[in-house]
C-alpha positions in Angstrom: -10.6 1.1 2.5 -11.6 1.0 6.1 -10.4 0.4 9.4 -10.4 -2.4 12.0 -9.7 -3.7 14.9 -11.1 -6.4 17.2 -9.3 -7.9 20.9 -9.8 -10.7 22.3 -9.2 -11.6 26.1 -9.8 -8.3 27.4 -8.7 -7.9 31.2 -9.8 -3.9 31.1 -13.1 -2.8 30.5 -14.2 -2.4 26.6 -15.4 0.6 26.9 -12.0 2.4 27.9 -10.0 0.1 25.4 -12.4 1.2 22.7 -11.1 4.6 22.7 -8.1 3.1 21.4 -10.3 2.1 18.2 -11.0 5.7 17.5 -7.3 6.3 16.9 -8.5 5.2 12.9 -11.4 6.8 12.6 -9.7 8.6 9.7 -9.8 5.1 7.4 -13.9 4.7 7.4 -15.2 8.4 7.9 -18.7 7.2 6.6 -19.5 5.1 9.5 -18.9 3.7 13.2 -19.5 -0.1 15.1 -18.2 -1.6 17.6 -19.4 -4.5 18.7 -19.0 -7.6 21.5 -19.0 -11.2 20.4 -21.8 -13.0 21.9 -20.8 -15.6 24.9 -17.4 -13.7 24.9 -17.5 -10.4 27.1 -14.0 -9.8 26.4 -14.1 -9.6 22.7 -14.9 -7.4 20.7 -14.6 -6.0 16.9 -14.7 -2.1 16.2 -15.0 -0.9 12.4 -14.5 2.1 10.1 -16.3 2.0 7.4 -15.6 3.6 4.0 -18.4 3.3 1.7 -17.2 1.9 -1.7 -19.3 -1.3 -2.7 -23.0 -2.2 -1.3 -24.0 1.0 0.5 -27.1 -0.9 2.5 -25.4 -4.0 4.0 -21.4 -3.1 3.9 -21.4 -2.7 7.7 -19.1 -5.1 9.6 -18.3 -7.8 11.3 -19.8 -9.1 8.7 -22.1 -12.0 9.5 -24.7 -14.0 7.4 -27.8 -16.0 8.5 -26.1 -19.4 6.9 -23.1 -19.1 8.8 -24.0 -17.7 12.5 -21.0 -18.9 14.2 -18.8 -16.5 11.8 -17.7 -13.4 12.6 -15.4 -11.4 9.5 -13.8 -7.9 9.8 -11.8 -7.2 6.9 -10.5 -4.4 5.0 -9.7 -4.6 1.5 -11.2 -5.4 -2.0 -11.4 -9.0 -3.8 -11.6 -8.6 -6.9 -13.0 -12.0 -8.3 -15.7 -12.6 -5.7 -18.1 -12.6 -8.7 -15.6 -15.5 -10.5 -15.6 -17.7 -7.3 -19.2 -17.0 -6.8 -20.0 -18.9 -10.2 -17.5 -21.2 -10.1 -18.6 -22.8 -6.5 -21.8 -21.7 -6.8 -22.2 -19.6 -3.7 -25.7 -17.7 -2.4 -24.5 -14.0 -1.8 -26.9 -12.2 1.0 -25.3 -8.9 0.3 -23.5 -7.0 -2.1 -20.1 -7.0 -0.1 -17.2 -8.8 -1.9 -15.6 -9.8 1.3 -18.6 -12.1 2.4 -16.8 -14.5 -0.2 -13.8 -14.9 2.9 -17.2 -16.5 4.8 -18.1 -19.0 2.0 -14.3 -20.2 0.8 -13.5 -20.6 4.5 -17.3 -22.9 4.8 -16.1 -24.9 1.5 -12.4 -25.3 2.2 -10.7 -23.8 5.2 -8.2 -20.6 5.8 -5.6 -22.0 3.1 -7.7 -22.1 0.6 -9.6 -19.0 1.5 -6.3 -16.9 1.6 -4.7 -18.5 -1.6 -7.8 -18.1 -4.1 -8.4 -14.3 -3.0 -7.9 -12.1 -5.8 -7.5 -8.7 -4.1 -6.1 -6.6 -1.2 -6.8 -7.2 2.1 -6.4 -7.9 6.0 -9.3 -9.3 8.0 -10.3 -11.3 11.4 -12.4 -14.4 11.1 -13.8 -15.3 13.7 -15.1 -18.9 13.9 -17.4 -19.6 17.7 -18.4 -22.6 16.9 -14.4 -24.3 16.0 -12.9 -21.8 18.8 -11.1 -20.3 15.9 -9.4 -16.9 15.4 -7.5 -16.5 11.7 -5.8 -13.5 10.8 -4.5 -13.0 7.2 -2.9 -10.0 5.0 -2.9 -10.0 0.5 0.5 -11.2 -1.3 2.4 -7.2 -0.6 0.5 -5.6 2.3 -1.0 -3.7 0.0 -3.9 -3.6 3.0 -2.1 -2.8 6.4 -2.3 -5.1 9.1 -0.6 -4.6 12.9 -1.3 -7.2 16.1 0.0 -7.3 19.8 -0.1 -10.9 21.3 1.0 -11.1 25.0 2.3 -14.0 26.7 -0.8 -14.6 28.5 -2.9 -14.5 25.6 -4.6 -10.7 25.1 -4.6 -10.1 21.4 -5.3 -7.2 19.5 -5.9 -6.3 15.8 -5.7 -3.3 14.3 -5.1 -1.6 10.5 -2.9 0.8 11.9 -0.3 0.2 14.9 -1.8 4.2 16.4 -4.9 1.8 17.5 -2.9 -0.8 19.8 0.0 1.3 21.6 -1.9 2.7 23.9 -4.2 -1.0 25.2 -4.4 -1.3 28.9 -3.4 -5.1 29.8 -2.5 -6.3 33.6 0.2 -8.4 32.8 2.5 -6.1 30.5 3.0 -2.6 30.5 4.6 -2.7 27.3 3.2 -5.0 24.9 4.7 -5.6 21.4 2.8 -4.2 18.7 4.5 -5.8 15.5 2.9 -5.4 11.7 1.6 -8.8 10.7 3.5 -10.3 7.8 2.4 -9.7 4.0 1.3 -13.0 2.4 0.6 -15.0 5.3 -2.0 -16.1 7.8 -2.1 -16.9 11.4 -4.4 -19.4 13.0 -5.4 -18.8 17.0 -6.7 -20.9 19.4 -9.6 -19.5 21.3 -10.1 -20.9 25.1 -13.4 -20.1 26.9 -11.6 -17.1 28.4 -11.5 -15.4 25.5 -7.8 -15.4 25.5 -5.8 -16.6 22.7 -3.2 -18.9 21.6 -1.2 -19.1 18.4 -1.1 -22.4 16.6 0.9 -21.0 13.3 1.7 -18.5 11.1 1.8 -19.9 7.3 2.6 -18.0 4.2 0.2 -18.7 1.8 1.7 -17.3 -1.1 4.9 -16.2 -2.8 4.7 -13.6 -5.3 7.2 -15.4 -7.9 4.1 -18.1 -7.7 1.1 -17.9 -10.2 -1.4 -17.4 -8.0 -4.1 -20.3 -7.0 -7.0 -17.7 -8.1 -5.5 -17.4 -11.9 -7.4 -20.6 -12.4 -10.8 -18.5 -12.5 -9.0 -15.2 -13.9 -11.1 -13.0 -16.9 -8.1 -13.6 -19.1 -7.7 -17.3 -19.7 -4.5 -18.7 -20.7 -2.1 -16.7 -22.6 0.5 -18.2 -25.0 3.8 -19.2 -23.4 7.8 -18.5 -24.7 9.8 -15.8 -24.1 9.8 -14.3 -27.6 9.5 -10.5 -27.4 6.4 -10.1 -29.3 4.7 -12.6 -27.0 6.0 -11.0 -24.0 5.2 -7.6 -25.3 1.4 -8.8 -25.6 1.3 -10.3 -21.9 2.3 -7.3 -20.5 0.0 -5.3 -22.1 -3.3 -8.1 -21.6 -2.3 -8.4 -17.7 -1.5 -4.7 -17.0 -4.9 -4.2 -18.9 -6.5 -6.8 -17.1 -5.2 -5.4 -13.5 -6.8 -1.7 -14.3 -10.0 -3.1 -15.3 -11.1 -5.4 -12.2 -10.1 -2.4 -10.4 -12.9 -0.5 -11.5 -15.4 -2.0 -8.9 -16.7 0.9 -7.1 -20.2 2.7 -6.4 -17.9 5.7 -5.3 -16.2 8.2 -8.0 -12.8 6.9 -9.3 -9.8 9.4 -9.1 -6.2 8.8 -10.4 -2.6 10.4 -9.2 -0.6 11.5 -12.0 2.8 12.5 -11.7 3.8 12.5 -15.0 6.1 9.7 -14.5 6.0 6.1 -16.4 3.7 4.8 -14.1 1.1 6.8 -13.2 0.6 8.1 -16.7 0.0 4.5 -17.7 -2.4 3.6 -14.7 -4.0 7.1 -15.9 -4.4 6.4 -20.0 -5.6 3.0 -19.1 -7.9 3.4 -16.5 -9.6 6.6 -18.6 -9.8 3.9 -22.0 -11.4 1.7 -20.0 -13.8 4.2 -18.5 -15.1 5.2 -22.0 -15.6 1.4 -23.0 -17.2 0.3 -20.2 -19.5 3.7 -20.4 -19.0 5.2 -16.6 -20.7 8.6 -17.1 -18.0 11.1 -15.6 -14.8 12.4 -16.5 -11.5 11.0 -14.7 -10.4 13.5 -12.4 -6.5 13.2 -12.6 -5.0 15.3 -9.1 -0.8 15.9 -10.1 1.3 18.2 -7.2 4.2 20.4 -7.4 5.8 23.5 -6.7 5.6 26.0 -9.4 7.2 24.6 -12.5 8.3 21.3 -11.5 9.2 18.8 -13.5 5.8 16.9 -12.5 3.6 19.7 -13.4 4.5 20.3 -16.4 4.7 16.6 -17.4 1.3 15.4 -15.7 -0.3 18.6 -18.1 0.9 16.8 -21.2 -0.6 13.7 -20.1 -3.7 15.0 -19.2 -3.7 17.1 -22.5 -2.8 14.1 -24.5 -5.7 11.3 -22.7 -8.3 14.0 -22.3 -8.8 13.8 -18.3 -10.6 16.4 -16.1 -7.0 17.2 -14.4 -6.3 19.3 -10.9 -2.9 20.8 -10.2 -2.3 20.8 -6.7 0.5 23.8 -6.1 2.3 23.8 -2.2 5.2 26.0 -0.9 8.1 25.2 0.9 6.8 26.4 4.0 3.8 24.4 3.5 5.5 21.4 2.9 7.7 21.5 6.2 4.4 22.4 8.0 3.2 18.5 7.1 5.9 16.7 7.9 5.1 16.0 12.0 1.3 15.0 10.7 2.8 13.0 7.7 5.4 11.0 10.2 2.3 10.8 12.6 -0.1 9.2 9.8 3.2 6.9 8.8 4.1 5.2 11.9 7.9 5.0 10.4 10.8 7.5 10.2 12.4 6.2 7.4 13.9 9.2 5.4 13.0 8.9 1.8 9.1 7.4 2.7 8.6 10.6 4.6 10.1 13.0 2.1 8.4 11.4 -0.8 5.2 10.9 1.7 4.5 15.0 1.9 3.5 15.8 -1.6 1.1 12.3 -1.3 -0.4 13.4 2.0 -1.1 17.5 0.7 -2.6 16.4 -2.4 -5.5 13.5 -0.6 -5.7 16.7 1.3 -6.5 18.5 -1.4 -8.1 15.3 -2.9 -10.8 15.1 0.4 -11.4 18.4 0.2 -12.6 19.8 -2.9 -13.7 17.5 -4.8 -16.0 13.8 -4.6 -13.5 11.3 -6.0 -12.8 8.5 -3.1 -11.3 5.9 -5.3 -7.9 6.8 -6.3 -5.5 4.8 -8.5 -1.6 5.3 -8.3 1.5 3.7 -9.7 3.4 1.9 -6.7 4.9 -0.9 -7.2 6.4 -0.9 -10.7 9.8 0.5 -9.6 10.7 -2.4 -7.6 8.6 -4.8 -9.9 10.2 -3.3 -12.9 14.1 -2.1 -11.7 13.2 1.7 -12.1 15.4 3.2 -9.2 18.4 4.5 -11.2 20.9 2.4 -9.0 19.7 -0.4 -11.7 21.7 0.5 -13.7 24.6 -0.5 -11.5 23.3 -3.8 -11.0 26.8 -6.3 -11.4 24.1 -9.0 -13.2 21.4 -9.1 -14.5 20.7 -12.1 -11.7 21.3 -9.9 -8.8 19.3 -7.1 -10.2 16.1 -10.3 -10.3 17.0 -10.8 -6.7 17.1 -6.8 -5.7 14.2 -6.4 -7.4 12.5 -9.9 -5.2 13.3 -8.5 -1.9 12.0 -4.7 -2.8 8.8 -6.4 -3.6 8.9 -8.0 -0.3 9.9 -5.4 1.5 7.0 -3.1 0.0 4.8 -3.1 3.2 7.4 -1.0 5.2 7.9 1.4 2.2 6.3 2.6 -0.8 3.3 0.4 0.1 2.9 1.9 3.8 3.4 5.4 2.7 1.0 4.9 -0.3 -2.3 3.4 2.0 -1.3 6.3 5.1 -1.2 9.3 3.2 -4.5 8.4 1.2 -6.3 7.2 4.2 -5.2 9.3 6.1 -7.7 11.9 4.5 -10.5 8.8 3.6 -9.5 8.1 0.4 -8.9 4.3 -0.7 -6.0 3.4 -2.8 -5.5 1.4 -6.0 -2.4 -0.2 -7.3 -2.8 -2.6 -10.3 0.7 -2.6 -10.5 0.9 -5.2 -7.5 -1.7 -7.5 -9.4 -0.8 -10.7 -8.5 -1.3 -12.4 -12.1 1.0 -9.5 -13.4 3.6 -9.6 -11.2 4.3 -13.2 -11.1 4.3 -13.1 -15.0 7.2 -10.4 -14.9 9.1 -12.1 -12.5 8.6 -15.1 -14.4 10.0 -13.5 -17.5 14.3 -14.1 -18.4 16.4 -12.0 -15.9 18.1 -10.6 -19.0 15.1 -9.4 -20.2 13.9 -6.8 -17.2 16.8 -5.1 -16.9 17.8 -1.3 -17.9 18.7 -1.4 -21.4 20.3 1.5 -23.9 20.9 3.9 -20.3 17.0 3.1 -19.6 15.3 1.8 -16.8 12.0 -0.1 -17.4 13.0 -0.5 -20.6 11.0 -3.6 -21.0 7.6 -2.2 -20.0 8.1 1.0 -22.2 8.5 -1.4 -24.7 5.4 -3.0 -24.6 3.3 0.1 -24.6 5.3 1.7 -27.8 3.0 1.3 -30.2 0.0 1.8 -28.1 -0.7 5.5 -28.8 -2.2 5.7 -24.8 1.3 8.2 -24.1 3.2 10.8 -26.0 6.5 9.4 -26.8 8.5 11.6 -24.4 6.2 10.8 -21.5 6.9 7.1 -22.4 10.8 7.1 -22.4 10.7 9.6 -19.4 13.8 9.3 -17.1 13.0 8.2 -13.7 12.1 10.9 -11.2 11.9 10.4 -7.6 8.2 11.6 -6.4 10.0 13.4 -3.6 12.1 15.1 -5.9 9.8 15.7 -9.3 7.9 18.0 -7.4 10.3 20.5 -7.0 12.6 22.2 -9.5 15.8 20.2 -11.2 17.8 23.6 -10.0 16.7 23.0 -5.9 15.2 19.7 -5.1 12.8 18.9 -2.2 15.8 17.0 -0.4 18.0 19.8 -0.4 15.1 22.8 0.7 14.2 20.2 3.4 17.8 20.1 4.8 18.4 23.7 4.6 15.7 24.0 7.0 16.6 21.3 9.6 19.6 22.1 9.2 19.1 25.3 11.2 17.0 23.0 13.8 19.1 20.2 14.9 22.6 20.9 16.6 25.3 19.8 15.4 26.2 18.1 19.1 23.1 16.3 19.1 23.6 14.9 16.1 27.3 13.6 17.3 25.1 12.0 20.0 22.6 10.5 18.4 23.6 7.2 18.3 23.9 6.8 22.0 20.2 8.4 22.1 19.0 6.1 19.3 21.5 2.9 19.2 18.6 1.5 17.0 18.9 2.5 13.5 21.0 5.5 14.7 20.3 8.8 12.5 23.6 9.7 10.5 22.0 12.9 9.1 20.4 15.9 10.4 17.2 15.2 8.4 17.2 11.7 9.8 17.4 12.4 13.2 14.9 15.2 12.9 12.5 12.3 11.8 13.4 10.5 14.5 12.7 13.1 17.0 9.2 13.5 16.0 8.7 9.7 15.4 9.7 8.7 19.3 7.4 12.1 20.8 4.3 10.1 19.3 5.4 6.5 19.0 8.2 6.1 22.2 10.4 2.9 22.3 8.8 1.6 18.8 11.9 2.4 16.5 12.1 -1.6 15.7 8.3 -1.0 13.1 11.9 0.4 10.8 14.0 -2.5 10.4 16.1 -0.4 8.6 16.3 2.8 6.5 15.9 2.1 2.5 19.2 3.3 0.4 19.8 2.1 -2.8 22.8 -0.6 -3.5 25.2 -0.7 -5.6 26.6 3.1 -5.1 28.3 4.9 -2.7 26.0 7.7 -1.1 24.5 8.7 2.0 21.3 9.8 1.2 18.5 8.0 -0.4 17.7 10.8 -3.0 17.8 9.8 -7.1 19.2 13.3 -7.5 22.7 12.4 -5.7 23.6 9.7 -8.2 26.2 9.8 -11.0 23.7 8.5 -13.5 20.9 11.3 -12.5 23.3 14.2 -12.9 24.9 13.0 -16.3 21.1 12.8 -17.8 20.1 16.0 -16.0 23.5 17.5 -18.0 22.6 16.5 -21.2 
């Protein structure tokens, strides 16, 4: 995890836009460059850095004697750079697994570079010597990726969009900054003014695909048929599979553990595979909560039953409402349920940073939408529009779950691991009979309990535990964060402002006091830039108003019984 940035056709002197650069100095607290492209005066790259793999040559723009005319800032991890390494036979100068981008890009150009990356990641290539600039972000935005392009050619990169609003440029005083889209890459032309032109924007991959790289995977074919046994199996070898090329690191590995479905499995996994490969320290597992909340209490069991070294992280109320202007800072969104679930995330990398030494932290996003384990799934009409809610969650990741996942952790240095967005993984579950991944018996993920019954990794009611919102599972089932949030806004928004507020805020207007508290905040540190939101996420299928698990029928029934 680190941060970038690079422009190119400067008309303001570097040394004032740079300052802009230091707006993410929060992603790579281990180290600073910035540095101006030879021939180019008007271009330039600054980086983060994070320390996480090769501690003596890990400093970018990354640039090798074989390939002089190539410049690379990326941020991210790729996974198979050993696999593609053998298989092409290429001579590594460092350690780094993104100096693989340089070599695939030599052998066989930006498509093939972006399709066989097995990983997460944005970067900038660079390429002098072909007047090339390429651009390109993984399958879900797991890696965040923001770019302004004006109409006379002035572009600027950046991890977060913090490092681009405030760019000096003569010919607009408000350019657009605009996240670049997950799953695709952008070619550039570069004239000898250092100023840009866009040739086009491709998408290189679509998650429903098998990915190009599965040709050089660890785990080689696996049988096919939709039998439940043989599905059972797959899930189990690719979820497996997905922990374990995770484990690259030199840094200490660290797992969130809310005591949900998810995380508890990331957790059992990652500490099995720990043992066997012999990694010398105990997993550190880091659950939050307020005193007795439902998370607590189930993230002990967990780490009682897998035997990690496990931290509770205990906030207040008052604490909690402290966050939330830094939180919606760190987020660059408003959306309602991405901050409320973003504020328990964001105190416990706090906590995370602070006291103890694990950087490399593994999490559960992405199996809700991958998996249909929001409750409104059980409202699904078919099993075919379920499939196609579940596709455009997964696509829509990068504004959600995924954004407030890489913010909160790097906001305090930490970088983030989700194996649940393997690529192999997830194009094998959506690959699987619509029939099949749908709630089943009142239960949502049915399937992927399923296929870890038998395991022993989690006790039994950890394994069939109900669905809890993060936002909400922190708190207690008699006064949920939601509702302890509102009863404080409530007292700071008028009621007349809020009967205003979509003349204020005609974009996305707020409906709710919550909401438009967001807002508030969101347009004092990011002004005119409500568009980053194309729109708030609510569940389908049910009639509510608010985003929260805890105000569906389903919930209440389960939390009766």
């Amino acid at each position: 995890m680190c941060g970038i940035w690079a422009l190119f056709g400067s008309d303001e002197c570097l040394s004032v836009q740079c300052l802009s650069a230091m707006k993410i100095a929060h992603r790579g607290p281990d180290a600073f460059r910035f540095e101006n492209v030879n021939g180019f005066t008007n271009c330039c790259f600054g980086f983060h850095r994070l320390a996480v793999v090769d501690q003596l040559y890990g400093m970018q723009p990354i640039r090798v004697k074989k390939f002089p005319y190539l410049w690379l800032c990326y941020n991210g991890e790729i996974y198979n750079f050993k696999q593609l390494q053998k298989q092409f036979g290429f001579e590594y100068q460092t350690l780094v697994d993104g100096e693989v981008i340089l070599h695939l890009y030599n052998k066989g150009g930006i498509e093939q570079t972006a399709s066989m990356l097995d990983g997460v990641f944005a970067f900038i290539l660079l390429d002098t010597a072909n007047r090339k600039v390429f651009l390109a972000r993984d399958t879900y935005g797991v890696r965040p990726l923001f770019k302004v392009l004006t109409d006379d050619g002035f572009l600027g990169v950046c991890s977060e969009a913090k490092g681009l609003i405030n760019l000096k440029h003569s010919a607009s005083l408000f350019p657009k900054v605009e996240p670049f889209l997950p799953g695709h890459y952008e070619v550039l032309d570069l004239k000898p003014s250092g100023k840009v032109a866009s040739v086009e924007l491709v998408k290189f991959h679509s998650y429903k695909d098998e990915p190009l790289h599965a040709a050089c995977d660890t785990v080689e074919n696996l049988p096919s048929g939709f039998d439940l046994e043989t599905v059972k199996s797959n899930i189990r070898i690719l979820f497996e599979n997905a922990v374990r090329k995770r484990l690259m690191a030199h840094r200490r590995i660290g797992c969130l553990l809310s005591g949900g479905l998810d995380s508890s499995l990331v957790a059992a996994i990652l500490l099995k595979l720990m043992k066997e490969m012999n990694i010398n320290y105990p997993l550190q597992t880091f659950a939050i909560g307020m005193e007795n909340s439902p998370d607590l209490l189930a993230a002990r069991k967990v780490a009682a039953h897998i035997g990690s070294e496990h931290h509770e992280v205990i906030f207040n109320s008052e604490e909690g409402i402290q966050a939330i202007e830094e939180v919606i800072f760190s987020l660059e969104t408003y959306d309602i349920t991405t901050v409320r679930a973003s504020i328990g995330m964001y105190l416990v990398s706090k906590y995370i940073r602070k006291k103890t030494d694990s950087v490399v932290i593994f999490s559960g996003e992405g199996s809700d939408e991958l998996t249909q384990g929001y409750i409104y799934f059980h409202k699904a009409p078919s099993p075919e529009e379920a499939a196609e809610e579940s596709e455009r969650l997964l696509k829509e990741l990068y504004l959600f779950d995924v954004l407030r996942a890489d913010r909160t952790t790097a906001a305090h240095g930490l970088e983030l691991r989700v194996p649940f967005l393997d690529h192999r993984f997830t194009s094998y579950y959506l690959s699987l009979p619509a029939e099949m991944r749908t709630p089943k018996n009142g239960i949502e993920k049915y399937l992927l309990r399923q296929s870890f019954e038998d395991s022993n990794l989690l006790p039994k009611e950890i394994l069939w535990r109900p669905k809890e919102a993060f936002s909400d599972g922190v708190t207690s089932v008699k006064k949920s964060w939601f509702s302890i949030l509102q009863d404080y806004i409530d007292q700071q928004v008028d009621d007349l402002l809020l009967e205003k507020a979509a003349e204020k805020y005609p974009f996305n207007p707020p409906k709710t006091k919550e909401s438009y508290y967001y807002r508030q905040i969101f347009e004092k540190h990011y002004p005119g830039r409500s568009s980053w939101l194309p729109h708030y996420w609510m569940p389908r299928w049910v009639k509510t108003a608010d985003p929260s698990a805890r105000t569906l029928k389903h919930y209440k029934s389960a939390a009766q019984e």
